[in-house]
Kinemage of the C-alpha trace (Angstrom):
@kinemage 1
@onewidth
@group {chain A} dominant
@subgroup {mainchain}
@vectorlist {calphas} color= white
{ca unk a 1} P -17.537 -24.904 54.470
{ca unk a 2} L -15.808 -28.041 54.941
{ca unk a 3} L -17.211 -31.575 54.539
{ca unk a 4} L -16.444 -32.266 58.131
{ca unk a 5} L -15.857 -30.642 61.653
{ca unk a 6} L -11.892 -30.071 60.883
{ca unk a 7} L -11.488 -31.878 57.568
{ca unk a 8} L -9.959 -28.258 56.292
{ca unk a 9} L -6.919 -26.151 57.545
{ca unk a 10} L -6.561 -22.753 56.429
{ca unk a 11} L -2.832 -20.721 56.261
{ca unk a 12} L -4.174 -17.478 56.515
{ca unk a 13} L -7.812 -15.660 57.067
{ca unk a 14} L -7.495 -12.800 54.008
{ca unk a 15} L -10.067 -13.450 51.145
{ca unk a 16} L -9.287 -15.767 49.259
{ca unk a 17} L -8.065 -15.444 45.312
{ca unk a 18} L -11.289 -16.845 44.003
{ca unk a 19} L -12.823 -13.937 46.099
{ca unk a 20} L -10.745 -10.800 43.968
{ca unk a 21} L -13.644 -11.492 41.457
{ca unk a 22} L -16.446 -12.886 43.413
{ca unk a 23} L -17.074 -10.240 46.161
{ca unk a 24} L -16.977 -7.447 43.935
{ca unk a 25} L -20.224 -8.881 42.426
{ca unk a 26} L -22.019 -10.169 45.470
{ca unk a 27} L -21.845 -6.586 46.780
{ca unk a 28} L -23.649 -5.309 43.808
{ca unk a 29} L -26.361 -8.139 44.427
{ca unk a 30} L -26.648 -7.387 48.096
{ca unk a 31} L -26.275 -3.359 47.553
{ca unk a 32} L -29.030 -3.621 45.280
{ca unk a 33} L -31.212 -5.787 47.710
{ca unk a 34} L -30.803 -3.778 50.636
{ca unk a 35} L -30.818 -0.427 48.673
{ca unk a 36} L -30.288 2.022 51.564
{ca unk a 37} L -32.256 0.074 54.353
{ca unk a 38} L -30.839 0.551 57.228
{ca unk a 39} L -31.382 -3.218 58.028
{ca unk a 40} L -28.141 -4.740 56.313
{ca unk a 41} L -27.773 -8.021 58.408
{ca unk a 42} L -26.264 -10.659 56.328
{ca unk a 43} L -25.361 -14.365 57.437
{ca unk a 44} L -22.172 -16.178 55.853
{ca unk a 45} L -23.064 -20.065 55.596
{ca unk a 46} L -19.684 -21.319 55.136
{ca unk a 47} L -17.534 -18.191 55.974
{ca unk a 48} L -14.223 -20.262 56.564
{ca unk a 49} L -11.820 -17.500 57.878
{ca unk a 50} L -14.371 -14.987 57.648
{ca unk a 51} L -12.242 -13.200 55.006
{ca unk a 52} L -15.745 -12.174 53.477
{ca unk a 53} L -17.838 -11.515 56.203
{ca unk a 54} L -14.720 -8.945 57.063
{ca unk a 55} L -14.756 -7.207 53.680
{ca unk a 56} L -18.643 -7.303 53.751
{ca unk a 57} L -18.336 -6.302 57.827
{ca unk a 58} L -15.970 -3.279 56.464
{ca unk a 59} L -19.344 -1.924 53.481
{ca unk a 60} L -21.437 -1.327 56.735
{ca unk a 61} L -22.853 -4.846 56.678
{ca unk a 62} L -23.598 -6.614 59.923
{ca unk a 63} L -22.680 -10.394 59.623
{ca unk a 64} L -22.693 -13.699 61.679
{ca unk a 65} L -20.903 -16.115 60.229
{ca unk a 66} L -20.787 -20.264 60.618
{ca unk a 67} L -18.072 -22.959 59.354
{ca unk a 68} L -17.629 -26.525 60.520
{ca unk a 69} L -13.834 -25.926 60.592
{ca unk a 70} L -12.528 -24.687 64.066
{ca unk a 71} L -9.419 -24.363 62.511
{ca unk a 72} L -10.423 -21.762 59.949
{ca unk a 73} L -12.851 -20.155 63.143
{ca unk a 74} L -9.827 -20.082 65.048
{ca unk a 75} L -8.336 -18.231 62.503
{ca unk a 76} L -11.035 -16.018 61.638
{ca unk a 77} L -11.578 -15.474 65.924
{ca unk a 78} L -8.207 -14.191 66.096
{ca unk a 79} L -7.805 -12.035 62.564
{ca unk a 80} L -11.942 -10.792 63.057
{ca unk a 81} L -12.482 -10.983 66.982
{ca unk a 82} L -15.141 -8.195 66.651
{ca unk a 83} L -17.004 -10.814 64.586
{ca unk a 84} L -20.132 -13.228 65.380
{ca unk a 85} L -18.441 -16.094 63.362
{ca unk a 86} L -18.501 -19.822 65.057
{ca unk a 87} L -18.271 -23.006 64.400
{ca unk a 88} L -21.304 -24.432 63.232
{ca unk a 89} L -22.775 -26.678 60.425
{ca unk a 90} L -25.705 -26.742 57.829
{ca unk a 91} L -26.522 -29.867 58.877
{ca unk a 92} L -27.435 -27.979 62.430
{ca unk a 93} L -30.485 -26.335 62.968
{ca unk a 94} L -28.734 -22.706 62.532
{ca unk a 95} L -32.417 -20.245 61.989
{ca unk a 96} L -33.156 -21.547 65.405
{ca unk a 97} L -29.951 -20.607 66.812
{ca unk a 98} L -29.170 -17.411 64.970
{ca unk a 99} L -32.456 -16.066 63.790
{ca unk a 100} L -33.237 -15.098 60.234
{ca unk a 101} L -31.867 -12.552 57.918
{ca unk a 102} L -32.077 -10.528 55.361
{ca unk a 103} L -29.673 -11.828 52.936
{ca unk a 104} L -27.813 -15.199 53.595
{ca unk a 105} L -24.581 -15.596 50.869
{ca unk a 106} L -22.198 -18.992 50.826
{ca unk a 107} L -19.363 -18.709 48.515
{ca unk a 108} L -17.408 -21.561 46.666
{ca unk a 109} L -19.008 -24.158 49.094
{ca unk a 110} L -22.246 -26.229 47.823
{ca unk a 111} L -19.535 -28.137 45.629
{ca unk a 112} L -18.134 -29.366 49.096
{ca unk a 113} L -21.373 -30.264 50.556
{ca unk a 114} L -22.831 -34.421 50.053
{ca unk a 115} L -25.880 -33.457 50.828
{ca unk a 116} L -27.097 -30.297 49.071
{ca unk a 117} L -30.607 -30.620 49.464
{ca unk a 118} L -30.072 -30.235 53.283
{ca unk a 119} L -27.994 -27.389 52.820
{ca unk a 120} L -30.292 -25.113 50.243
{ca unk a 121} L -32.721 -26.463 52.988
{ca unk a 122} L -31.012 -24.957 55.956
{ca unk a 123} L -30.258 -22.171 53.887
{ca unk a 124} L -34.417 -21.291 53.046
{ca unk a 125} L -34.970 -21.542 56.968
{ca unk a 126} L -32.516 -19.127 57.821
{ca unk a 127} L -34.007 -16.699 55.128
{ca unk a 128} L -36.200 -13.521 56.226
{ca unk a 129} L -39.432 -13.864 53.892
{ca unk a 130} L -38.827 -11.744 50.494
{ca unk a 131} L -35.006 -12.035 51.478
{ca unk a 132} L -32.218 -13.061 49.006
{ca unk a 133} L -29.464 -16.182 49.167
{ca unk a 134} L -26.404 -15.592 46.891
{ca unk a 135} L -24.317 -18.685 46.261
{ca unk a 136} L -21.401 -18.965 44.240
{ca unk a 137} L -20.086 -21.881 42.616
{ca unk a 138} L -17.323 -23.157 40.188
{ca unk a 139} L -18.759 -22.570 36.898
{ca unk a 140} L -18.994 -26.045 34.948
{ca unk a 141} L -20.929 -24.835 31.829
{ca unk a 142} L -20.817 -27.528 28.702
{ca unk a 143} L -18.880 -25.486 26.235
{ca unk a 144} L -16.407 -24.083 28.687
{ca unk a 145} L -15.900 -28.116 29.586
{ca unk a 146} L -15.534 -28.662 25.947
{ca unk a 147} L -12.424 -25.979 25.833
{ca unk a 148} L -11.425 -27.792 29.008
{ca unk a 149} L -11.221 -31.113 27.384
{ca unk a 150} L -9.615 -29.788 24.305
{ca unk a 151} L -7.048 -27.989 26.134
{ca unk a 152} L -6.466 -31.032 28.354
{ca unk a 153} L -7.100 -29.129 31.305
{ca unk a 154} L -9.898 -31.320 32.620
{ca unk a 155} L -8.046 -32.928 35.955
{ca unk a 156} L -6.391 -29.457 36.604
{ca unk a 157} L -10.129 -28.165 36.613
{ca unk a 158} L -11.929 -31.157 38.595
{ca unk a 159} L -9.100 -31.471 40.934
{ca unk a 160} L -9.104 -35.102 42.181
{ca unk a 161} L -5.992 -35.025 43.317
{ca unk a 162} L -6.881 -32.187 46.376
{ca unk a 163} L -7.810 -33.351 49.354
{ca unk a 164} L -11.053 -32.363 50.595
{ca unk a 165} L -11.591 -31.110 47.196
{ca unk a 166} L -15.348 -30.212 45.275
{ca unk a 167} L -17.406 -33.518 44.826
{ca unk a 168} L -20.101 -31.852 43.251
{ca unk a 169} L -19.991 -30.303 39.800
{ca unk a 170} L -22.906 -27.499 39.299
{ca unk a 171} L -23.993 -26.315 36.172
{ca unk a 172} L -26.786 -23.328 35.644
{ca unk a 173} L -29.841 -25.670 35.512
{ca unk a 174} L -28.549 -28.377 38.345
{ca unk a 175} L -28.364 -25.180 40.340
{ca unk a 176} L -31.662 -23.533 39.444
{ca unk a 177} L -33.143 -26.589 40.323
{ca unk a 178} L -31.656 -27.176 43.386
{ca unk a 179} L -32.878 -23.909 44.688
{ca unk a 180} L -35.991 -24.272 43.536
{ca unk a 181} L -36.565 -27.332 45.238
{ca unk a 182} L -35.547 -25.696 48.675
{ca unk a 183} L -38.568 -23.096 48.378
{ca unk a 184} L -36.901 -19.890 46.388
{ca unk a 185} L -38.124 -18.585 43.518
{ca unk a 186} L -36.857 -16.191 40.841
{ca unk a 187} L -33.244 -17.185 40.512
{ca unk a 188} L -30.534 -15.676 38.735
{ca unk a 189} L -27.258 -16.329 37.821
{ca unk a 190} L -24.475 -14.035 37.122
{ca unk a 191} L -20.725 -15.143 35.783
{ca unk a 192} L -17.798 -13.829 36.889
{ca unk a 193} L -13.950 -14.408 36.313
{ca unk a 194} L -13.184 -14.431 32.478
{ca unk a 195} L -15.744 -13.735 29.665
{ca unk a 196} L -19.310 -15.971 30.705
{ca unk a 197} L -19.145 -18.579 28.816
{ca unk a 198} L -15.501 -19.730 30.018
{ca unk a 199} L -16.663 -17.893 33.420
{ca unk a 200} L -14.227 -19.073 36.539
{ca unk a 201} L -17.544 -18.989 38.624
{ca unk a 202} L -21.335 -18.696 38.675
{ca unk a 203} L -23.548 -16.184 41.402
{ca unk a 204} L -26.777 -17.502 41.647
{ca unk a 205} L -28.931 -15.317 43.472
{ca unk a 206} L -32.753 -16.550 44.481
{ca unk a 207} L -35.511 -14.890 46.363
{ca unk a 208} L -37.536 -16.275 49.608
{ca unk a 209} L -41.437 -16.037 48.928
{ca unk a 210} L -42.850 -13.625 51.583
């Protein structure tokens, strides 16, 4: 999800690289939710070029998908046109628009977002009660930043060069809380891409109350 309407263009709509290790684990997270219901409706808050909800579309999951960039929807309209995804924001009321769901996942966005709360927020409402979100994030745990510093890889990790680049920098317990503020309980975190405690990214995965 982009900052604003159009602040991102997109080359392609495949998955991206981040999501070779990512998916694989938010499939085992959402297998294990829906564990042979035959109610497997999912909603991608931030599905850019809907690269996800199509590999997720592709397991038998059905999927409506939002992202404030009608560039990367026009992408993902023309690669997925069998696909629910539009252009639409967090900052929009989206559970009255599209309902509630099952499982909602956003992947590699809430480092985008200025305004988390209203996202994890948006994010609760368009939960079904006892229903799971999955976010991922870029992991920024302290002793992988230590390695970082040492290795003098800190601006290649931070990236303040990129435009429209993260502006938010999560760690485990800024997450946790985060998510517990919105309403979920019983988070969980996963790591994925390189051994945890240099992990490329974090999955936290929370519950909704019923």
């Amino acid at each position: 999800m982009s900052v604003e309407p159009d602040a991102t263009t997109y080359v392609h709509a495949k998955p991206t690289t981040a999501h070779s290790y990512i998916l694989p684990a938010v499939l085992d997270v959402l297998e294990n939710h829906f564990d042979g219901s035959a109610e497997r409706d999912v909603f991608d808050l931030g599905c850019g070029t809907g690269g996800a909800a199509a590999a997720l579309a592709g397991r038998g999951y059905y999927v409506v998908g939002v992202d404030p960039s009608s560039d990367g929807i026009a992408k993902a309209n023309i690669s997925y046109p069998e696909l629910p995804l539009n252009v639409g924001s967090a900052y929009d009321d989206l559970s009255r628009e599209y309902g509630t769901f099952n499982a909602v996942i956003s992947l590699e966005v809430i480092e985008h977002v200025y305004d988390p709360r209203a996202f994890t927020s948006t994010m609760y409402d368009l939960v079904k009660p006892g229903g799971v979100a999955v976010m991922s994030t870029p992991y920024h745990g302290y002793l992988k930043n230590l390695v970082l510093a040492v290795m003098g890889k800190m601006d290649d990790h931070f990236m303040p060069l990129k435009d429209h680049g993260h502006i938010k920098f999560w760690s485990k317990s800024t997450l946790s809380t985060l998510l517990l503020e919105a309403g979920f309980d019983n988070v969980r975190f996963g790591y994925v891409g390189r051994i945890p405690v240099l992990a490329k990214s974090m999955i936290a995965v929370a519950r909704k109350p019923r």
